[in-house]
C-alpha distance (Angstrom), angle and dihedral (degrees) to the residues before:
residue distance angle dihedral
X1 . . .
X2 4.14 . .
X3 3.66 107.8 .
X4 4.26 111.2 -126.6
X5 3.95 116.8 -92.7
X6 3.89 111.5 -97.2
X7 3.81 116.7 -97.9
X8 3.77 91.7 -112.3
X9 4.39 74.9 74.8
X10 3.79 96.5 56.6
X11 3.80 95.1 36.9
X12 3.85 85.7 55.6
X13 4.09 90.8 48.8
X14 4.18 87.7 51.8
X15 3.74 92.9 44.8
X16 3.63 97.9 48.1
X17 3.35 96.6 46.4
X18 3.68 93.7 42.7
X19 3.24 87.9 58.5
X20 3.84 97.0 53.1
X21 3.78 94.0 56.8
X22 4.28 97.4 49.1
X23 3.75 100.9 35.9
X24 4.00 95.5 78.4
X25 3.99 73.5 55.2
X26 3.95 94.6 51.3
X27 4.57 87.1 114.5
X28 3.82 86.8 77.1
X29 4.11 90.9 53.8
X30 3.90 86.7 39.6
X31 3.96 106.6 45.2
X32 4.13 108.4 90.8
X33 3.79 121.4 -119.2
X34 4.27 111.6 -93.4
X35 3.77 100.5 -157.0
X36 3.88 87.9 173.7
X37 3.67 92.5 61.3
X38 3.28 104.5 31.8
X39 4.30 85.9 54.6
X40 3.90 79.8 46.2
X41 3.51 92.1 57.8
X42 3.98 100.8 42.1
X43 3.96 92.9 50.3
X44 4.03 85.9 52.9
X45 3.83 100.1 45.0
X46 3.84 137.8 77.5
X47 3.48 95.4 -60.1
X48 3.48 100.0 53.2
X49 4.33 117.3 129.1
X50 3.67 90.0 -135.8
X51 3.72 114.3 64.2
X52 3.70 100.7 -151.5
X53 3.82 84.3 60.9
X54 3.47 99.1 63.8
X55 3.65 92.9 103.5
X56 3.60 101.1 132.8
X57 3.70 144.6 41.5
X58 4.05 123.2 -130.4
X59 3.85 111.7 -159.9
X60 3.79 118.9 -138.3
X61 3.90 101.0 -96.4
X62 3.89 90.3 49.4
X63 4.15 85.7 46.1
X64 3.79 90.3 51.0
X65 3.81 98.7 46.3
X66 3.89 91.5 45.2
X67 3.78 90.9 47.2
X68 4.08 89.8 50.9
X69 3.63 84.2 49.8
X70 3.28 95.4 54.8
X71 3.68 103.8 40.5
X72 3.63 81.5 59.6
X73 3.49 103.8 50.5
X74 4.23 94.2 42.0
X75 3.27 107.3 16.7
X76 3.25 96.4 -136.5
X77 3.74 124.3 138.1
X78 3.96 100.2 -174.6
X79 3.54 109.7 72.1
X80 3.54 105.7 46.6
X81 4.51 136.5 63.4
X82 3.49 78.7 -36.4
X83 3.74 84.9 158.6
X84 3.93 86.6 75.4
X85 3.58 119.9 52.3
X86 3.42 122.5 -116.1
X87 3.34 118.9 -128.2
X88 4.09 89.8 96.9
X89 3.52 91.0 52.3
X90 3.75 90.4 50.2
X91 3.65 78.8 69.3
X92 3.15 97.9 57.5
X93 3.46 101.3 50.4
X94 3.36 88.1 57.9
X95 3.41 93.2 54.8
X96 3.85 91.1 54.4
X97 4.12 88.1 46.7
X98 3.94 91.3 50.7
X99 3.52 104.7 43.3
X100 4.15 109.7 1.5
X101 3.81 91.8 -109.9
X102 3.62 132.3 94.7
X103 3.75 98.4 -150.0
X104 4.21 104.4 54.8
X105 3.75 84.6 90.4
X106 3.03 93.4 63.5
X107 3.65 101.0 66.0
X108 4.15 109.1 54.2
X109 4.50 74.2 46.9
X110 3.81 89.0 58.0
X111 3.68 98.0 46.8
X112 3.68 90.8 51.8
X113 3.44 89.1 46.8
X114 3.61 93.5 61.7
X115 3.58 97.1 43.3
X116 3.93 98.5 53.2
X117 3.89 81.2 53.6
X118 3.84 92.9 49.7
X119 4.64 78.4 51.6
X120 3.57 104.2 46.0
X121 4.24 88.0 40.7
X122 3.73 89.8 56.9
X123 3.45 94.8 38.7
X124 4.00 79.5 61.7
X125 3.89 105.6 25.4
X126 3.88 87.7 40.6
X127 4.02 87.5 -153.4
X128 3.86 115.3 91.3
X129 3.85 86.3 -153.5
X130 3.86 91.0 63.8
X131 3.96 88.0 30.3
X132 4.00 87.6 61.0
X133 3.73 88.9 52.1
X134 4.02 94.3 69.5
X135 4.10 94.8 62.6
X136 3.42 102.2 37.9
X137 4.07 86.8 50.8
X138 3.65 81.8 54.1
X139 3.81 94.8 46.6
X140 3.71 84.8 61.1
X141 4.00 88.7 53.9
X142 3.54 110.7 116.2
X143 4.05 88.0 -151.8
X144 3.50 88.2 58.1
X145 3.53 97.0 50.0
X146 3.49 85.2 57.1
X147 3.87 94.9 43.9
X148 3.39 89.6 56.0
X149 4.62 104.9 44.5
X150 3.85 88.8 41.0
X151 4.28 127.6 68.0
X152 4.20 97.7 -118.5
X153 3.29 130.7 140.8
X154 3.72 108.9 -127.2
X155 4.00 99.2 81.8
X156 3.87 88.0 54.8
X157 3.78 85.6 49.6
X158 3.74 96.4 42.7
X159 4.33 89.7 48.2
X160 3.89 86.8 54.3
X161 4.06 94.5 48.7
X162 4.04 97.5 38.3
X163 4.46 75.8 49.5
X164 3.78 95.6 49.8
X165 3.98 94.4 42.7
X166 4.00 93.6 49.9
X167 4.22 87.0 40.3
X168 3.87 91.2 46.3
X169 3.68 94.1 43.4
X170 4.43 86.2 50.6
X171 3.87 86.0 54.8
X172 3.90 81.2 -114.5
X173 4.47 114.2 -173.6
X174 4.12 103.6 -68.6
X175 3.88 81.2 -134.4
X176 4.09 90.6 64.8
X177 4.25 87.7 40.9
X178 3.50 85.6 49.3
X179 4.08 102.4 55.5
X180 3.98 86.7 44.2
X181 3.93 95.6 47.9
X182 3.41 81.1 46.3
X183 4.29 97.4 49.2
X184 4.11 78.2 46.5
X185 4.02 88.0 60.7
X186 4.12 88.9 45.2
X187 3.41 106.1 48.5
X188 3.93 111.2 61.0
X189 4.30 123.8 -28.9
X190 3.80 108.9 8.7
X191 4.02 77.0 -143.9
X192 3.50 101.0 86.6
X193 3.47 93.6 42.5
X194 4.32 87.7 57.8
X195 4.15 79.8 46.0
X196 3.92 95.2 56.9
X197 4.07 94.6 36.8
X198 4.01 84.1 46.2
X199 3.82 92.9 52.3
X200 4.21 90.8 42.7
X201 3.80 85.5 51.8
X202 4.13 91.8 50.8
X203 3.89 88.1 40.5
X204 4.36 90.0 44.6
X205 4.10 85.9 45.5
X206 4.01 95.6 48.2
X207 3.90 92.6 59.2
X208 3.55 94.3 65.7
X209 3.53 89.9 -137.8
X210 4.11 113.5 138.3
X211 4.66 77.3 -151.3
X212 3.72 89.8 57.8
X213 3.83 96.7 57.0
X214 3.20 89.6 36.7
X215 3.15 94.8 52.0
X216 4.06 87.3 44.7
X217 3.37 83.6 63.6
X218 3.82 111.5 54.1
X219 4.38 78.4 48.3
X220 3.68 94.4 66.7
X221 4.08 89.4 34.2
X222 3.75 88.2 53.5
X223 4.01 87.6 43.7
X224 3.52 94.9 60.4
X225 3.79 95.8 54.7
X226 2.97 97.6 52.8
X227 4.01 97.6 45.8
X228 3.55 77.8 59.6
X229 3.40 107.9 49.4
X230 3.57 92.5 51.8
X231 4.42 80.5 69.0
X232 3.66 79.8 59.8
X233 4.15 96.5 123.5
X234 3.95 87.1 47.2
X235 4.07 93.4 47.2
X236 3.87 88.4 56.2
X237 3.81 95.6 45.2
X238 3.83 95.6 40.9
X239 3.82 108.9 4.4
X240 3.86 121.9 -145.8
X241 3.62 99.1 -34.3
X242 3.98 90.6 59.4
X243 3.58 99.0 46.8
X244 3.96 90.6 53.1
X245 3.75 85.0 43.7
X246 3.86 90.8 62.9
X247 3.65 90.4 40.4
X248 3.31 91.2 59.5
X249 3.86 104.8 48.5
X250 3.95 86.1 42.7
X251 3.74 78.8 62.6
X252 3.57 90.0 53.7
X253 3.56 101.5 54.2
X254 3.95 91.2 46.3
X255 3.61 89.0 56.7
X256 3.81 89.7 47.5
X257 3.80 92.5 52.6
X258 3.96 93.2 57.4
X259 4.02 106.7 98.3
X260 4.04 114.9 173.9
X261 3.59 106.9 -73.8
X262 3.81 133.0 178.5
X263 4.08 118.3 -117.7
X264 3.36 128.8 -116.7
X265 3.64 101.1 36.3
X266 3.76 101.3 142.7
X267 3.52 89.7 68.8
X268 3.73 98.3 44.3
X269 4.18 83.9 49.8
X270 3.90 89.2 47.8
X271 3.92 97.8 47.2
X272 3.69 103.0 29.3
X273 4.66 101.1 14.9
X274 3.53 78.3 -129.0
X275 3.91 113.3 144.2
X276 3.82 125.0 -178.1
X277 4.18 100.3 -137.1
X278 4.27 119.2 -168.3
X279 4.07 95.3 -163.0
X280 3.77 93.8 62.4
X281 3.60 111.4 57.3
X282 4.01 89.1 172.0
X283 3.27 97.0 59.4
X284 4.14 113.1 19.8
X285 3.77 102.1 172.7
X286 3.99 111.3 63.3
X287 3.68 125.8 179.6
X288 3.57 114.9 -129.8
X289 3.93 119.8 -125.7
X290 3.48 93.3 -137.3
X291 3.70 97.1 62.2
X292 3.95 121.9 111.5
X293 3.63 143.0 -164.4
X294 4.29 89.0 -104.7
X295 3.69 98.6 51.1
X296 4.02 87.5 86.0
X297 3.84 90.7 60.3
X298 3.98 90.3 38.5
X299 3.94 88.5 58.2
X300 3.60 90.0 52.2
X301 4.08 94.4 50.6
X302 3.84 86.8 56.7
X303 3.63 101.4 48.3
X304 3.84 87.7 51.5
X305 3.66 99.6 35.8
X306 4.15 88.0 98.4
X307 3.50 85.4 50.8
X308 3.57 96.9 55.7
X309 3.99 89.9 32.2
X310 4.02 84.3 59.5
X311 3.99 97.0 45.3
X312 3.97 85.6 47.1
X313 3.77 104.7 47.0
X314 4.30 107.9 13.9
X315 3.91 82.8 112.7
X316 3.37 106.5 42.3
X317 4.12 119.0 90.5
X318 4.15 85.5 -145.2
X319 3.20 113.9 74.7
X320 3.45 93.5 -145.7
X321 4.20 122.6 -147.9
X322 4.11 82.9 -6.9
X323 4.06 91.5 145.3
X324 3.94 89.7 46.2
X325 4.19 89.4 50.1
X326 3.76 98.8 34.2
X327 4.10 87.5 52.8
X328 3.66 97.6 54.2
X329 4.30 90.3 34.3
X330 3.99 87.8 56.2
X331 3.89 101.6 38.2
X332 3.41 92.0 48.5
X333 3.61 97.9 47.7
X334 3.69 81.3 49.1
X335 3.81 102.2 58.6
X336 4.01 86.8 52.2
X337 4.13 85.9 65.2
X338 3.62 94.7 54.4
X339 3.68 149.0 39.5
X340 3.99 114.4 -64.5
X341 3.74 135.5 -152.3
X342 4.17 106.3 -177.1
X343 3.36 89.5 -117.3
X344 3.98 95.2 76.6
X345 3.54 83.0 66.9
X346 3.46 94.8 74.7
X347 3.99 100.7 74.2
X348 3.54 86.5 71.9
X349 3.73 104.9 21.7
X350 3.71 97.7 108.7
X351 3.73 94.5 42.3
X352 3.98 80.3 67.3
X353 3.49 94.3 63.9
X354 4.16 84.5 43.4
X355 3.94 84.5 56.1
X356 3.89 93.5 45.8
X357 4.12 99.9 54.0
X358 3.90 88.3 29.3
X359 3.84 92.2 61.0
X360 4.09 89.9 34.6
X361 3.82 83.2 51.8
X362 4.23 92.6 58.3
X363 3.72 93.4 35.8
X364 3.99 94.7 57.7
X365 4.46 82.4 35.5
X366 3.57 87.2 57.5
X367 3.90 98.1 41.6
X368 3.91 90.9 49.8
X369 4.39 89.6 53.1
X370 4.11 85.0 52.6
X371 3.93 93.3 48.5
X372 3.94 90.0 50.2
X373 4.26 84.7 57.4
């Protein structure tokens, strides 16, 4: 029997090919960081004091990478995206002090990001040849080409979970699951961060163990501190009272930004790219331009991945990869509550692909026991 290739072989594969799909991209690692106009543009756009100001409107990654800037330069956590936390844009104001652009960072995140996919699929898939499928599907993603040119805050946040659910899954210290659930919670929607530490808790309290919950416990403990500590620049200007100040007009403004909005519109953007918009009352269904022709059959794999997770594991006392399942289950059931931007997708994205070969994977296992009768 031929033993597998070494990792070092399938890290190669992603890299390489990785770096065939950004480099006609390379201008947005190359162009230098304009504070001046990018400070220019924020004090004339939609969240301008001054009304007749508002001339202009700032898109997310040029938000986050002026709001890193800023945080550096001042400080000062009060006056700017507060709405987000900001240990993601941290990151990207350290991208801008290392190498004058806002988007480096974004790279050496990436290629982790495709590697702790290529882990937790052959943790599952148990093949690296099938396991090596999942990242260079999501290579091919135009959302993550975008994720990965542009300063926002979901790859950071996707690196962290993919992290947590391959950790978690190890039986890794609670203490080190703890300060990444807890970077989850700081770096874009606290949410997804109460989604993961829910789905650890289900996964701690389905052992039976009295150590896992306990365990479970000291996770969303450690969490919290950290969430917290990441306010650290606010806490010494203002001390408790001003960090749950913030907190609490960041509240505001998510509540304000929550217009009537039909559920279940991921899956009516994954089968059909149809997506219900509120701004555009011309035109109220908008396809998405990071849509493509396999995010029918990808919608399918997740709405039968408890199915399959059933028929795989309804006899077995382990549960096994519950956390990792329950995550993606509950998140996506989530973002079919609530209003949806495409690029929420992309948390779980290449867990979809995981889904799809996983489940092809037991259907042909299951078709080669019935040909031996």
């Amino acid at each position: 029997m031929k033993s597998e290739p070494k990792p070092l072989f399938f890290f190669l594969i992603i890299l390489l090919i990785f770096i065939v799909r950004v480099f006609p991209y390379r201008q947005s690692f190359l162009q230098r960081f304009d504070a001046k106009a990018l400070e220019n543009l924020y004090q004339h756009s939609q969240f301008s004091q001054n009304p007749a100001d508002r001339t202009e409107i700032i898109r997310d990654h040029d938000l986050y990478a002026y709001s890193g800037w800023y945080y550096l330069k001042t400080g000062d956590l009060r006056m700017v995206n507060i709405e987000h936390p900001p240990l993601g844009k941290y990151l990207i104001g350290l991208s801008i002090l290392l190498f004058h652009n806002q988007n480096i960072m974004q790279i050496p995140l990436a290629i982790t990001l495709l590697w702790i996919t290529y882990l937790l699929a052959y943790k599952i898939l148990k093949s690296p040849w099938l396991a090596v499928l999942v990242p260079l599907a999501l290579i091919l993603e135009n959302l993550f080409l975008k994720q990965t040119t542009q300063s926002l805050l979901d790859l950071p946040q996707a690196v962290v979970i993919g992290l947590f659910c391959y950790l978690a899954l190890a039986k890794k210290n609670p203490y080190l699951l703890g300060i990444l659930l807890g970077a989850v919670s700081s770096i874009k929607f606290p949410a997804t961060a109460i989604i993961l530490g829910l789905s650890f808790l289900i996964h701690s309290a389905l052992t039976n163990k009295r150590q896992s919950i306990k365990a479970g416990i000291v996770v969303l403990i450690t969490a919290l501190g950290f969430y917290l500590l990441t306010y650290t620049p606010l806490f010494l200007k203002q001390g408790p009272a001003g960090v749950a100040s913030l907190h609490i007009r960041a509240l505001k403004i998510h509540l304000s930004h929550l217009p009537k909005y039909p559920p279940f519109v991921p899956l009516k953007v994954m089968f059909l790219n149809q997506w219900p918009v509120w701004w555009d009352e011309k035109n109220p269904i908008h396809q998405t331009e990071e849509w493509n022709i396999f995010w029918p059959v990808l919608g399918a794999a997740i709405l039968l991945s408890p199915l399959f997770y059933w028929l795989k594991y309804k006899k077995s006392e382990k549960k096994q990869h519950l956390l990792f399942f329950l995550f993606n289950w509950l998140y996506f059931i989530f973002l079919n509550s609530r209003l949806f931007f495409p690029s929420y997708l992309f948390l779980i994205l290449p867990y979809f692909y995981l889904f799809f070969i996983w489940e092809i994977k037991l259907l042909l296992s299951e078709v080669k026991k019935l040909s031996v009768y």
